[in-house]
Structure formats: C-alpha cells, structure tokens
C-alpha positions in Angstrom: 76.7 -18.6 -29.1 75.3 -20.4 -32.3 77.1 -23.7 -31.2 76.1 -23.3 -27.1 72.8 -23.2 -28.5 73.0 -25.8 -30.4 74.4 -27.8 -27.9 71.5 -27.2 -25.5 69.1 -28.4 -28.5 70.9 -31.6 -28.5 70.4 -32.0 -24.9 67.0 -30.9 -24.7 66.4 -33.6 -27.6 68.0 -36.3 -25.8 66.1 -35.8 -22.9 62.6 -35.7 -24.8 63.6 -39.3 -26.8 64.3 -40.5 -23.6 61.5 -39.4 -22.0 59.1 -41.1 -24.4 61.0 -44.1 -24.6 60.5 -44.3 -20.9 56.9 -43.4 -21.5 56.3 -45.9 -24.0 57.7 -48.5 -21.8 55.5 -47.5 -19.1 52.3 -47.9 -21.6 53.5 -51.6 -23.0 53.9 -53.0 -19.6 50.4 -51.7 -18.5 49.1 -53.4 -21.7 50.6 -56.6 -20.5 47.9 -59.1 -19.6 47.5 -59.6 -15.9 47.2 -62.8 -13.4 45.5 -62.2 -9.7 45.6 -63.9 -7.5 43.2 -64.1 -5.3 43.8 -65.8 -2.1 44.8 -65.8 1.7 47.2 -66.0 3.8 49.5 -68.8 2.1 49.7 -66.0 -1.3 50.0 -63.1 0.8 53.3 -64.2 2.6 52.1 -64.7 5.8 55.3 -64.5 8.2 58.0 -64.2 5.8 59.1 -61.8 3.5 56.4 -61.1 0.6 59.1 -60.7 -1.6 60.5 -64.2 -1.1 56.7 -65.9 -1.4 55.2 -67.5 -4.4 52.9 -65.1 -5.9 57.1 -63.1 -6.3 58.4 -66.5 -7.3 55.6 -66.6 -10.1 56.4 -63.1 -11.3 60.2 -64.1 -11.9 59.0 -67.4 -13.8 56.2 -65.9 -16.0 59.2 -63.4 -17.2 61.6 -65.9 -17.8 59.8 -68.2 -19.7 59.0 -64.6 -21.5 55.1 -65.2 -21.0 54.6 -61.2 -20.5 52.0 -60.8 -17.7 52.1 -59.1 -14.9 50.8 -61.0 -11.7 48.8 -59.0 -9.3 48.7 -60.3 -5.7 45.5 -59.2 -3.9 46.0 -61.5 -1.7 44.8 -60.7 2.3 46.1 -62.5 5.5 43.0 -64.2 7.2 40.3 -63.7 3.9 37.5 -65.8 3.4 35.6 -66.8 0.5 32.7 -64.3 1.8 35.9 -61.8 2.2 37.3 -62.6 -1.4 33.5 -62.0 -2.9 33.0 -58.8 -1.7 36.3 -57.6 -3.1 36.1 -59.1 -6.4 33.9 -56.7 -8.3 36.6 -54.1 -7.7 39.6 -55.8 -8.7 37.8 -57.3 -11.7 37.2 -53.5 -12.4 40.4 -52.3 -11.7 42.6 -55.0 -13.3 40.4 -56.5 -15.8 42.7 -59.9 -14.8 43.1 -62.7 -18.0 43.8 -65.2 -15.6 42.4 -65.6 -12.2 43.9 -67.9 -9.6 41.4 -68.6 -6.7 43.2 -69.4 -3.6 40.6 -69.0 -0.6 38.7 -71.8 1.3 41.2 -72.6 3.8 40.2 -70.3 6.4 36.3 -71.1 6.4 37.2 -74.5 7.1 39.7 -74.1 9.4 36.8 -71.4 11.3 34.3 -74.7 10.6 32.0 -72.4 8.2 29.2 -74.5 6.2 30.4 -75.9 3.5 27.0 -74.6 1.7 28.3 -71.2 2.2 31.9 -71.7 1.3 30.4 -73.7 -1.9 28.3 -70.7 -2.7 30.9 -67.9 -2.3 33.6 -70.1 -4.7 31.0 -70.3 -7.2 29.8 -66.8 -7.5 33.3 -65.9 -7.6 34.1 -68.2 -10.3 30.9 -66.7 -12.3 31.8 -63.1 -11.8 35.3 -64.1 -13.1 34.2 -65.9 -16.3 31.3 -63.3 -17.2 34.7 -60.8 -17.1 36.2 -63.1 -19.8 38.8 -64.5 -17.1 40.3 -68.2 -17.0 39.8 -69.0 -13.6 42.9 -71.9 -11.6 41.1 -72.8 -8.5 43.4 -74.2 -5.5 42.6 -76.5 -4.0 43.6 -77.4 -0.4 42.5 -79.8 2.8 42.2 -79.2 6.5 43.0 -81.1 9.5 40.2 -83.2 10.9 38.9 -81.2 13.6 35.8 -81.2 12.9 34.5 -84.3 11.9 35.4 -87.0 8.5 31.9 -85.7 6.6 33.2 -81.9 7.3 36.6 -82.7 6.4 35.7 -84.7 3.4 33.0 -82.2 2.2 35.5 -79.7 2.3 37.9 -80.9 -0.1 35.4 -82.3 -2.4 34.4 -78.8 -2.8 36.8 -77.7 -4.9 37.1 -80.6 -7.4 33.1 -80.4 -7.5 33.4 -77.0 -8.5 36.3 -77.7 -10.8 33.7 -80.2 -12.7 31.2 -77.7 -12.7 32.9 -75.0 -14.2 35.1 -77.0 -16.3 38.2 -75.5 -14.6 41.3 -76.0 -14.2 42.6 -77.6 -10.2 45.4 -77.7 -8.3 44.8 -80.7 -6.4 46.3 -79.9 -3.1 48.2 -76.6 -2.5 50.5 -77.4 0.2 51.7 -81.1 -0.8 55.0 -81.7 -0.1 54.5 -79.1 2.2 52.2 -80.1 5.0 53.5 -82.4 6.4 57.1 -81.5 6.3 57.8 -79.6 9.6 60.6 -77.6 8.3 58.8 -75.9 5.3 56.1 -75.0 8.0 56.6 -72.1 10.5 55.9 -72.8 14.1 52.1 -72.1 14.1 51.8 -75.4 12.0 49.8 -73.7 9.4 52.0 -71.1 7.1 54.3 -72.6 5.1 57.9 -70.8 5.8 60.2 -69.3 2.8 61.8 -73.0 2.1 58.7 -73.9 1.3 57.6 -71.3 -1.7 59.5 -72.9 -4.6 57.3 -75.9 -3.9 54.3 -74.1 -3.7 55.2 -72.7 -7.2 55.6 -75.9 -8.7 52.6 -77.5 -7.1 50.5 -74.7 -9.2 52.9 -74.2 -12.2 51.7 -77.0 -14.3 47.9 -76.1 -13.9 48.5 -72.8 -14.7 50.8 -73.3 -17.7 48.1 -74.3 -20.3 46.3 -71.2 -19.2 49.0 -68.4 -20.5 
C-alpha cells in the first residue's frame, strides 16, 4: 500500500511541475512585447488564406531572428483611417502594442475621401500611438489616378509628410513589386494574391527592423 501510494505522489507531482511549467510559459509569452498592425484589407488577408499573408509571414520572421514579440493583426477588410481611429483607443488598451505599424489610407483614396480628413485621422492615430509610448511604421501606399494628378499626388504625399512630421519611420510604397505584376494580384486588380506576401514582407522588413 505504502509504495501504491507513493507512486500516486509521484504522479500527482509530475503533473503539478508540469502544470506550472506550462503556466509559466503561458505568463512569459504574454510578457513578450507586442507589434499591431493596424491596417486593411492588404494585412488582413483579403482573399487568401490569413495564415499564408504577411502579418503570419512576420510572426515566423520576428521568431526566427529570435526578436520575441508577438504580432497582433487587427487588421479589418475594407477600414478606413476614420475606421482605424475609432478602434485604436481599445486596442491600445488591450495590447499596450511597442510597435505600431499603420497600414490604412488605401481605401479613403480609392472611395476619393479628402485628403484633409485622411491627413487628420493618420495623425491623431499617430499621436494616440506615441502618447502610449508606441514606435509607430507608417505604410505608405499610392492609388490609381482616378481621380485627378493633384488627388493622386496629395495622396501619397500624405504619408511621407506625416512621416516628416512625426519623425517616423516609412515604407515608401507597400505593394512595389507588387502592383504592377499581374500574377501577384488576384483578379479584382487590387489584393495582392499569396505569391505576393513574401514581397510584401520584405518591402516593410527593413523599416521595421531598427524598430525591434
């Protein structure tokens, strides 16, 4: 009897070192600082697999090169910048992010919203991200000429005004080597397909390297 009881001692022991080991795991990886990303449809995975997209891709590179953050996507299909405001408070709240990477824009100029407004809503993201102690990467990106040169040219000089401003860091152009190569792009011209997410990785990779 002595020795079954013993036995079941062991056990039980195990089973509790395990169980905080598993624990304590749990707690270091939540203490890991965090990257969101903060952006459309192009980080969100629009039409492919979200687990083949960049904001994945990123993930897998951060832990290789054994940077040890965790990359949040809040990324939504179709956001704004007046979209990507009025979520920030929350997810600066809830993540408490040391790196923010600001990829919205794309859809107020492709909707041919003033480029006051867009201006506006990048900037008091950008604020609300620094006052929260976050290193902000803004994206840049460019949109077909629809609606005009001035519009189009407004647009992009947007984001390396606001990169001046706030002294950030810029990607200079998102989609480059992308864009214009129509089989990285999915039908609707505009969503880059799976082929294309290792690019879009290394179009933001060395921007956001001197940042971790």
């Amino acid at each position: 009897m002595h020795t079954l009881y013993r036995r079941k001692y062991l056990l039980f022991g195990c089973i509790i070192v395990l169980y905080l080991g598993l624990i304590s795991a749990l707690v270091q990886a939540d203490e890991r600082p965090t990257i969101l990303v903060l952006g459309d449809s192009l980080s969100a995975g629009y039409g492919i697999d979200p687990r083949e997209g960049w904001v994945e891709l990123l993930q897998q590179r951060v832990d290789k090169e054994n940077h040890h953050y965790q990359v949040v996507n809040a990324s939504v299909s179709g956001d704004t910048t007046s979209g990507g405001k009025a979520r920030l408070g929350r997810l600066l709240d809830t993540h408490q992010p040391d790196i923010l990477i600001l990829e919205l824009g794309g859809n107020d100029g492709l909707r041919g919203q003033p480029i006051r407004l867009m201006h506006r809503n990048l900037s008091d993201i950008i604020e609300q991200a620094q006052a929260a102690d976050a290193k902000v990467l803004l994206v840049g990106m460019q949109i077909p000429p629809n609606y005009g040169t001035r519009y189009t040219r407004s647009f992009v000089d947007t984001y390396t005004e606001l990169a001046a401003e706030y002294q950030l860091a810029l990607v200079p152009f998102f989609l480059d080597k992308v864009a214009l190569e129509r089989d990285l792009m999915q039908s609707d011209g505009i969503h880059p397909t799976a082929e294309a997410q290792p690019q879009l990785l290394d179009n933001l990779w060395p921007h956001l390297q001197p940042l971790l």
